[in-house]
BANU-130982 format. One record per residue: residue in one letter; x, y, z of N, C-alpha, C in turn. Coordinates in steps of 0.1 Angstrom, whole numbers, plus 5000, padded with zeros to 4 digits. Example, Ala and Ser with C-alpha at 12.3 -4.5 7.8 and 13.67 -1.06 7.14 Angstrom:
2
A513249435078512349555078513249675078;S512849785071513749895071512950005079;
//
This chain:
399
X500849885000500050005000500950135000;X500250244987501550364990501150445002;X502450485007502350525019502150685018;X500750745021500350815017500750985031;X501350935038501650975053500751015063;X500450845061499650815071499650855090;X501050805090501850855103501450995109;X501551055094501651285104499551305101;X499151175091497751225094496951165110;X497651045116497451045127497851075139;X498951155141499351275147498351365148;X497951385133496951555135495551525142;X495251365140493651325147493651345166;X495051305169495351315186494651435192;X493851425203492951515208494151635213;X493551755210494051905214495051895206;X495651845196496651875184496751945178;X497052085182496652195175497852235164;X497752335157499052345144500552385154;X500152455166501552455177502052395183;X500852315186501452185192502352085186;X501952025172502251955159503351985156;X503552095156504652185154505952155165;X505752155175506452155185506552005185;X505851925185505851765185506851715172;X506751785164507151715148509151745151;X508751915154510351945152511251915140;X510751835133512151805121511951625119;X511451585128511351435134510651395121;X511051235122510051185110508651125117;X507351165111506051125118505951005126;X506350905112506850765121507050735136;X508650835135508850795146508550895159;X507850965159507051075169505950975169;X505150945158504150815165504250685174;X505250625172505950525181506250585194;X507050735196507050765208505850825214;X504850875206503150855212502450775218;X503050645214502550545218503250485230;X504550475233504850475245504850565254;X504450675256504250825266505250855261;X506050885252507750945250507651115242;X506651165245506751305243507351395252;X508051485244508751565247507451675259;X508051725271507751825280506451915275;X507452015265507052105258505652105253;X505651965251504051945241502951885249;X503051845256501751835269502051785282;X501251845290501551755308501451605308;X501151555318501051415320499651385316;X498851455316497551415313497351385297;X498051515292497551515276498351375276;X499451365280500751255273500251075276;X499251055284498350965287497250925279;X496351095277495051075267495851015249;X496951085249497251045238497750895235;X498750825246498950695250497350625245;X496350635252495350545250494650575236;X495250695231494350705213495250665205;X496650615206497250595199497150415200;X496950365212496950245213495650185208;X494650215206493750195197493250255184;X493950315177493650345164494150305155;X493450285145493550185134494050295122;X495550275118496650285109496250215097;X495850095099495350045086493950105074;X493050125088492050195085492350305076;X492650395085493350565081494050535066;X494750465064495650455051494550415043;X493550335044492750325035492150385028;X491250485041490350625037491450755029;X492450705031493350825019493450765008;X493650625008493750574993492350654987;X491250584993490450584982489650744983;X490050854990490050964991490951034975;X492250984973493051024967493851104974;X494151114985494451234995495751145003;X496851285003498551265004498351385017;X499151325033499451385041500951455039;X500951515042502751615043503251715057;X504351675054504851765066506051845058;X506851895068508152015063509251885057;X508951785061510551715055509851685039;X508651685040507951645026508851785013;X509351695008509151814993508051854987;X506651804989505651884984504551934993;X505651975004504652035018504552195015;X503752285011503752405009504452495017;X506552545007506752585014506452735018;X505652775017504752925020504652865034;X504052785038503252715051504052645061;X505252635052506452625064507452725070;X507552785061508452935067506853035072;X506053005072504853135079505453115091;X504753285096505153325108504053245118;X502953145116502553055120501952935114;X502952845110503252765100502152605105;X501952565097501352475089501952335089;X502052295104503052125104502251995096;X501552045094500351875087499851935081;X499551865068498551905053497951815051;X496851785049496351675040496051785028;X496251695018495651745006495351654995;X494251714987493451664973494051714959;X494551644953495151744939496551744940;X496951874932498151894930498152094932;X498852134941499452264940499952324929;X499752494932500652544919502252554923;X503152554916504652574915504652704927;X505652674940506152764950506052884941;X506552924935506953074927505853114923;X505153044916504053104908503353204913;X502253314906501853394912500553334919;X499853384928498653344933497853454943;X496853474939494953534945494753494954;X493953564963493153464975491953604975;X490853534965489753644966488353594976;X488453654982487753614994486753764994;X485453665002483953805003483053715010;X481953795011480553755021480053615015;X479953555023478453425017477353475010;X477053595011475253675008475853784999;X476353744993477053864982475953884971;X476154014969475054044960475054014942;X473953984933474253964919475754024916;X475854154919476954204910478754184919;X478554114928479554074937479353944934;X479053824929478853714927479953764913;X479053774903479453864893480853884886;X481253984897482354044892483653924902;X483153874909484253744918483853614902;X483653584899483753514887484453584878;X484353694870484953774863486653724868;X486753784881488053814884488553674881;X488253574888488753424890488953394877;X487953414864488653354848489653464846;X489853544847490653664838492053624843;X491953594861493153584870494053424866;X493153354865493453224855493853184843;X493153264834493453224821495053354819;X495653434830496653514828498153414837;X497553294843498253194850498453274866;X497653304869497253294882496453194891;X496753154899496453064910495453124920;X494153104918493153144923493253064934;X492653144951493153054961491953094968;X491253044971489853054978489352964995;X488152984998488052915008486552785005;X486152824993485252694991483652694992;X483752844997482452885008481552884998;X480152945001479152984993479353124989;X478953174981478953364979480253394970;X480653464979482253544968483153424966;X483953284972484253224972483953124962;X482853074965482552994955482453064939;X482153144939482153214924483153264918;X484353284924485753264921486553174921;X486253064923486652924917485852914908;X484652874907483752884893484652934878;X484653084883485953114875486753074871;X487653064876489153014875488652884870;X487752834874487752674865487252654849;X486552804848485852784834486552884827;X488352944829488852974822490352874819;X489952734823491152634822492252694821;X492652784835493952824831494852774841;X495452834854496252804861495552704876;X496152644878495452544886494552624902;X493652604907492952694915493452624926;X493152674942493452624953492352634962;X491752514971490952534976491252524991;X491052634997491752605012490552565027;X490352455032488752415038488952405050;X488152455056487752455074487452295080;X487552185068486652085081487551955068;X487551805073488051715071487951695052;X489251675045488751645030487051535028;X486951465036485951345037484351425038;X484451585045483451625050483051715041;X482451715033482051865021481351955031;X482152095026481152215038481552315023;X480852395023478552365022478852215016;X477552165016476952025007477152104992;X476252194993475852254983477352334971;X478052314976479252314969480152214965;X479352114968479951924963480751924953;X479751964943480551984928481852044924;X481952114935483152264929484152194937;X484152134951485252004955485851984944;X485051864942485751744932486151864922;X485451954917486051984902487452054908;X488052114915488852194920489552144926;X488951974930490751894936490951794919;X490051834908490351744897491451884886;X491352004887491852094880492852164889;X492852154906494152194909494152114924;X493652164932493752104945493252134960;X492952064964492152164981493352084995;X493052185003494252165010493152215028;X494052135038493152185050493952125061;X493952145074495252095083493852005089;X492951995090491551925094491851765092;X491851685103492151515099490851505092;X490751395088489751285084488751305092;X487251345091486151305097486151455107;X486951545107486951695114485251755107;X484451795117483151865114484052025111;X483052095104483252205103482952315115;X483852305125483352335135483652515136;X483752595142483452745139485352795142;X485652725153487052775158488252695140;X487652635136489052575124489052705111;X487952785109487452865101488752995099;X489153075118490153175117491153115113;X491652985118493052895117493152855100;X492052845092492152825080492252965070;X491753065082492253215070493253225070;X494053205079495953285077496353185066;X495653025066496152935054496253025041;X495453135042494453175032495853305026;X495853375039496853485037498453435030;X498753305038500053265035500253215024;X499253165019499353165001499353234992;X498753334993498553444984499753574984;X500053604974500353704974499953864971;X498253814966497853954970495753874972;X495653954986494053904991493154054982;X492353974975491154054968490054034976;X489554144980488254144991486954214981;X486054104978485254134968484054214969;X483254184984482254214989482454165005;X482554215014482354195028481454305038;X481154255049481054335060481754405068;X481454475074482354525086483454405094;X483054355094483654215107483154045097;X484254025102483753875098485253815092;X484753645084486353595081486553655074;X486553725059487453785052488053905058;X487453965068487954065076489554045087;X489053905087490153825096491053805087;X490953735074491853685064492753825058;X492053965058492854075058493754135066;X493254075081494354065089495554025095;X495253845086496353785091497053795072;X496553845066497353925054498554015057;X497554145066498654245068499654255082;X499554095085500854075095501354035084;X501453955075502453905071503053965056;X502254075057502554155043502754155029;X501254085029500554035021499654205016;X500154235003499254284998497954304994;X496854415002494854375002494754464992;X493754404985492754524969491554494979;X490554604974489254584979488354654964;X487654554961486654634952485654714955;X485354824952484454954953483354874954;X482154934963480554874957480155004963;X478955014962477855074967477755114983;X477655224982477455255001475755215004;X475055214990473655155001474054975001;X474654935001475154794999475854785015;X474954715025475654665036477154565033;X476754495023477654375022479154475018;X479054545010479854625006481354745014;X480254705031481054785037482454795044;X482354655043483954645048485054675039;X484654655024485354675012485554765007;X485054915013484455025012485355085018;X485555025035486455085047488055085037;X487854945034489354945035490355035025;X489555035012489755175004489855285010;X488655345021488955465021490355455032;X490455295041491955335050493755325039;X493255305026494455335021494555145013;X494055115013493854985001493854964990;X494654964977493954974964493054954960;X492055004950491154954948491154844932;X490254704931490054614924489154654917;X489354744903488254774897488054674884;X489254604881489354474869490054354871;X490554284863491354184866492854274860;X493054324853494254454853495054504864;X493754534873494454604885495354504895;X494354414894494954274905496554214898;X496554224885497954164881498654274877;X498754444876499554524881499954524895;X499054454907500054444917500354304921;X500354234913500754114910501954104903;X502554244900503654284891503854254876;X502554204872502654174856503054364846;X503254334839503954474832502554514832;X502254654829500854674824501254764808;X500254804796500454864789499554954791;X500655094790500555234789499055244781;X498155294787496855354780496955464769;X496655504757496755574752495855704758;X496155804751495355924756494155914748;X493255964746491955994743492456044732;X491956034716492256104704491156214706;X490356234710489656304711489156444716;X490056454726490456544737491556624732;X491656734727493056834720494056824734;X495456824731495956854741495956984751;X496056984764495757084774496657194770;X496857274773497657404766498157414788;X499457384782500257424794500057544804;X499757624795499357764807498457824814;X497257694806496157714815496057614826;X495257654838495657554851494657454842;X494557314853493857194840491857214846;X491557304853490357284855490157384840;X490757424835490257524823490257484811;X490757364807490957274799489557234794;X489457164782488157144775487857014782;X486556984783485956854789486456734780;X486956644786486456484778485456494776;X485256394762484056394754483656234757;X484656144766484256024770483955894763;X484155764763484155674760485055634749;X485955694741487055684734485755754716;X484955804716484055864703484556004699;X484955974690485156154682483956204679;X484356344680482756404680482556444666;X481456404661481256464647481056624642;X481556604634481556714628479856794624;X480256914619479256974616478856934603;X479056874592478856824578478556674580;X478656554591478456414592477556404601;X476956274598476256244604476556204621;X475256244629475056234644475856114645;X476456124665477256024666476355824671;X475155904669474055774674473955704660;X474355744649474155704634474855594632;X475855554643477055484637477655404645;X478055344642478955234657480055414659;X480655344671481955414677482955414666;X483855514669484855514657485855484666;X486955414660488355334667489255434664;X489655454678490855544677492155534672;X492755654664493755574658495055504666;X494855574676495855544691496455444692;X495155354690495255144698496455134692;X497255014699498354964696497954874688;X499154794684498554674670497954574681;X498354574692497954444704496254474701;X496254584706494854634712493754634696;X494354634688493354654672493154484671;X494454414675493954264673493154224683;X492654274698491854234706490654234700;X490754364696489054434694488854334679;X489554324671489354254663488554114657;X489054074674488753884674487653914685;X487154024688485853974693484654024683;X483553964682482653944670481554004677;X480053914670478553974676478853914686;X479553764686479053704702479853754716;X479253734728479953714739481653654739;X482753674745483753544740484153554754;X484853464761485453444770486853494771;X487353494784488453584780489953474779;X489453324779490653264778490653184762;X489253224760489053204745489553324735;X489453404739489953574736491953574733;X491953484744493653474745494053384735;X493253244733493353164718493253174706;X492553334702492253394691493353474689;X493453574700494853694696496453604695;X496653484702497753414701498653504711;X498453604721499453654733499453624741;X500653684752500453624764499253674774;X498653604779497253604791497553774791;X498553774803498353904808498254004796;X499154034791499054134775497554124771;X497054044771495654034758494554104771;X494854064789493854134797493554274797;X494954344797495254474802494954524792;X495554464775494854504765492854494763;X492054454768491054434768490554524774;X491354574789490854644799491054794792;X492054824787492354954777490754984773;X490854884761489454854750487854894761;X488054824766486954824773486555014782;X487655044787487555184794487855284776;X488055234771487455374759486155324751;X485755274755484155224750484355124738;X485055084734484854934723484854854725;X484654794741484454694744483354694756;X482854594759481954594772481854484781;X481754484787481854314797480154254797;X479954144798479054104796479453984808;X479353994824479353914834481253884833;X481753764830482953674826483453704812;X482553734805483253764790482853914784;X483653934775483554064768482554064756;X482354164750481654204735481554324733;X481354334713481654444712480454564717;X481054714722480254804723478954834716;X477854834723476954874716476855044703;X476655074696476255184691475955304696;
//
């Protein structure tokens, strides 16, 4: 039978085994043999009194090893510790690190870039919405969408990321791989340990109990390199998950919503305390450090005359439309006119999108560029009016 590390997954089942404890128990040690000295009382001081080092004596001397190895086989599910080479090392150098993993799937590459776009359960149409948006655009650009599984902003950002087959998604969970939390997100499990992977320090058969939820946001922070807050409240986990972000200095975007939008308000605060704001998938992979391309100026707009201050300057005329002249026809007569500005990138975007909707990792198979290039170019397009979003995919501007 492959030995799936069975040993450090029953370590993690031992009553009060918390990730400090585990931590302090493991030390560098091979699971193996920290289990063998569990089972004769041979724990180290440090890691419990005489009581815990008894309770554990009697759960080690009845638990079934055989058992446990089974339920991972047919789980598909590989335990890891820090001696493992495919133990997350983000999760072993954290400033509160991560001694036992079970996981489903396969991770993205240490280096790679990665999201952790986190929001409310009760997120509204256009926060549902725009957390899918982000998750394909952030994907199909080879970002590692890193989520927590939930219902609302979570779940709709995996969604994403999975219906733009791009970079593998991560799912990070509060309660045992064995235990689906919501039910109602069954599906998006399996698809998400079949397209990248879910990960959780929770043994086998752990309920989703309310205290594993804060211990699973810093999972959340320590992966990511930059936390997108889609839609939240005042208080609550993604609130937490921004917290144990900005200990560890982890970069937060928060997207704008609505002030009559309760859900909206915590995402609201954190802009006005100095947060970037997430107005595209553009913005998230300029601080993601992807290059971005220089916007062109408005052909439309004469340039400002240096000597007047700029409130004196002539208005934008808005959406990238030249204004017609006095001999042509009204500007309602006609599609938009293309500025002569666009880059060749940006004329081949607009080009390969047609009457229909297209997706934006289908958009990326048309133009032949890299992800990011074809986004930022889209996002250009789209802010001078030739393009429009239509939920997860683009089309061209109406007339």
């Amino acid at each position: 039978m492959t030995d799936r590390g069975v040993h450090a997954a029953a370590l993690a089942s031992l009553p009060r085994a918390g990730a400090r404890r585990l931590h302090r128990l493991l030390a560098g040690r091979d699971p193996a043999q920290v289990w063998d000295a569990v089972g004769r009382g041979l724990i180290p001081a440090q890691c419990g009194d005489e009581d815990l080092r008894a309770s554990w004596r009697r759960h080690a001397a009845v638990f079934d090893l055989d058992g446990l190895a089974s339920a991972l086989d047919r789980l598909d599910a590989w335990v890891t510790t820090p001696l493992d080479a495919a133990h997350p090392a983000r999760l072993t150098d954290d400033i509160d690190p991560a001694p036992v993993i079970f996981r489903r799937g396969s991770l993205p590459a240490p280096a790679g870039p990665t999201a952790a776009i986190v929001g409310t359960r009760r997120c509204s149409p256009t926060g549902r919405s725009f957390s899918a948006e982000l998750g394909a655009g952030l994907a199909a650009a080879g970002v590692s969408v890193v989520s927590g599984l939930a219902l609302g902003v979570d779940g709709a950002a995996h969604r994403g990321a999975l219906s733009a087959a791009g970079a593998p998604p991560v799912g990070v969970v509060g309660s045992g791989l064995d235990v689906v939390y919501p039910r109602g997100n069954a599906d998006l499990w399996e698809a998400v340990a079949t397209a990248g992977g879910l990960i959780t320090e929770a043994p086998l058969g752990a309920e989703p109990e309310a205290w594993r939820f804060p211990a699973r946001n810093r999972l959340l922070a320590a992966l990511a390199d930059v936390v997108v807050v889609v839609e939240s409240k005042e208080a609550g986990g993604s609130m937490h998950t921004v917290e144990q972000a900005i200990r560890r200095g982890v970069t937060v975007m928060a997207v704008p919503g609505s002030v009559r939008n309760p859900a909206a308000a915590g995402a609201n605060r954190l802009i006005s305390e100095g947060c970037p704001p997430a107005c595209s998938v553009a913005d998230v992979l300029v601080a993601l450090g992807f290059a971005a391309e220089a916007r062109p100026a408005d052909p439309s707009v004469p340039p400002a005359d240096p000597d007047l201050p700029a409130s004196a300057g002539p208005a934008p005329l808005g959406r990238g439309v030249a204004p017609a002249s006095s001999g042509s026809a009204s500007a309602s007569a006609g599609p938009a006119l293309v500025p002569a500005a666009l880059s060749e990138l940006q004329r081949r975007v607009l080009d390969a999108v047609d009457d229909e909707p297209v997706t934006l990792d289908r958009l990326v198979v048309r133009v032949g560029a890299a992800p990011p290039e074809v986004l930022v170019a889209a996002d250009v397009l789209v802010t001078q009016g030739l393009l429009d979003r239509d939920g997860g995919k683009l089309v061209r501007a109406g007339p």
